[in-house]
N, C-alpha and C positions, 0 to 999 in steps of 0.2 A: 275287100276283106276276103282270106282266104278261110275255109275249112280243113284245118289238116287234123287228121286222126292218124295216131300212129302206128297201131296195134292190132290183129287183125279181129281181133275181141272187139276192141274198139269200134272197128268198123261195123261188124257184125252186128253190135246194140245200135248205131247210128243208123242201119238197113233197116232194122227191124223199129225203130220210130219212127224214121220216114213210111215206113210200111203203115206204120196204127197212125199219121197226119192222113194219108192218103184212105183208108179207111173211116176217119172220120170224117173227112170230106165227103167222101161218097154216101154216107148213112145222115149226112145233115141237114135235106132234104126231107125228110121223115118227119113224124111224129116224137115229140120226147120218149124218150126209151127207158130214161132212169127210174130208182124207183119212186120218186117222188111221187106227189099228188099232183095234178091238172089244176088243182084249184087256186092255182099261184098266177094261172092265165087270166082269169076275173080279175077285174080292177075290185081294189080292194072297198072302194067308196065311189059310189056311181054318181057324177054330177046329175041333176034333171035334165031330161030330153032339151029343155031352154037354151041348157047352158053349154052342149055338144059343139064341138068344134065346128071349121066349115069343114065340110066334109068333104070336096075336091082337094083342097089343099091338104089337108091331113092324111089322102088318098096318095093324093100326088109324092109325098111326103117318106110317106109308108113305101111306096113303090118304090121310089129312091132309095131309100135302108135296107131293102131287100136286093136290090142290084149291089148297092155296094159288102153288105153283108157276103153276099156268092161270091165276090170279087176274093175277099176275105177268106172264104173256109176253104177255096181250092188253090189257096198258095201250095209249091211244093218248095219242101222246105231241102236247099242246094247253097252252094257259095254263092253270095248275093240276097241271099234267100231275106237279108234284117230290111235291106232297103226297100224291097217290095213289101214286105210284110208291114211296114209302119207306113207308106203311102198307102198303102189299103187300109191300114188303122184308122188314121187320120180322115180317108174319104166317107168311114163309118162314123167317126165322131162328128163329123161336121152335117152329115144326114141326119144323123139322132139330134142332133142339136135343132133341128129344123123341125124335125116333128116334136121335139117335148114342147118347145114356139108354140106350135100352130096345135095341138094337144090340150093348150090351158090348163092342166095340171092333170088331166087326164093321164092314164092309165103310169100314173107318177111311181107306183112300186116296181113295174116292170121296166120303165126306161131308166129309173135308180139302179135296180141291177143290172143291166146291160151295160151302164157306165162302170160299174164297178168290177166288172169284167174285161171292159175295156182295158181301164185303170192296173189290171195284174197283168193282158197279155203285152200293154207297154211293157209293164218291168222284165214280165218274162223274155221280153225281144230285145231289152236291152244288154239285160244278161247273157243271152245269146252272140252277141255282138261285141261284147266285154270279154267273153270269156266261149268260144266257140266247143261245145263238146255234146257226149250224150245225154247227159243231167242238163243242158239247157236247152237242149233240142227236145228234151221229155217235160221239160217245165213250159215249153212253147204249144208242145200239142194238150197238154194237159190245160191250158187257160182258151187256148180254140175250143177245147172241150165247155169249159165255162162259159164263152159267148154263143157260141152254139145255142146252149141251153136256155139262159136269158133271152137272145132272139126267138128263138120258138116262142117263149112264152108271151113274150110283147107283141109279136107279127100273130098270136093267137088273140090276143084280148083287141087289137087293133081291128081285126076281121068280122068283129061284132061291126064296128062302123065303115068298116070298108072289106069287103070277103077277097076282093081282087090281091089283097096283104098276107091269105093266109100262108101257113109256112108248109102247109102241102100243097101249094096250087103246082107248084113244077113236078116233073113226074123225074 
């Protein structure tokens, strides 16, 4: 698939989204930044200590989604850019899918939203790939924005059971 923009306008808007993907890449690493509250990182209903997952595997698990997660937020977005983009999708659905497993319903609000994040940056990449321009190159980094967000917040409440998961351990 090619990217062709035709216009030097055009291009312009497509530098400067690629500019804010790359920017967001690099600040994803951090702490959440929006205005929200932190308090979305607590599981919303805490099973008893009994009923905690194994904690290697949910470690192990966790460590995986954060590999494939970074895989994910430093795509640069180029011609080619759908096909990378939904294999790294894909390597994140199927990590999350391992830890919500080995989680037992554990930290179930925040791996909901991370799915549902998922779930928009599909559409958004499909659009992208449908339809190649600056409105779907700005609708791609706006839903990276969205999983960004939900990872923080799950690789935070994760880190109560496993601190190796946090979403600031890399520098």
């Amino acid at each position: 698939m090619k990217l062709r923009i035709g216009t030097r306008t055009a291009r312009r808007e497509l530098a400067l989204a690629v500019c804010g993907l790359a920017l967001l890449a690099g600040c994803s690493s951090g702490t959440v930044t929006s205005g929200s509250s932190p308090s979305a990182a607590a599981p919303a209903s805490s099973p008893s200590a009994a009923a905690s997952p194994s904690g290697s595997d949910l470690c192990a698990n966790a460590a995986a989604l954060r590999a494939s997660l970074d895989q994910l937020r430093h795509v640069n977005v180029q011609p080619g850019a759908v096909s990378q983009i939904t294999s790294d999708l894909n390597d994140v659905k199927a990590a999350l899918t391992k830890l919500v497993t080995d989680a037992h319903g554990q930290f179930q609000t925040q791996t909901s939203a991370l799915s549902a994040a998922l779930d928009t940056l599909k559409t958004a990449v499909s659009s992208l790939g449908a339809s190649p321009g600056v409105s779907t190159v700005s609708g791609v980094v706006s839903a990276l924005g969205q999983v960004n967000t939900a990872a923080q917040n799950l690789l935070a409440a994760v880190n109560t059971d496993c601190p190796s998961a946090s979403p600031s351990s890399s520098a």
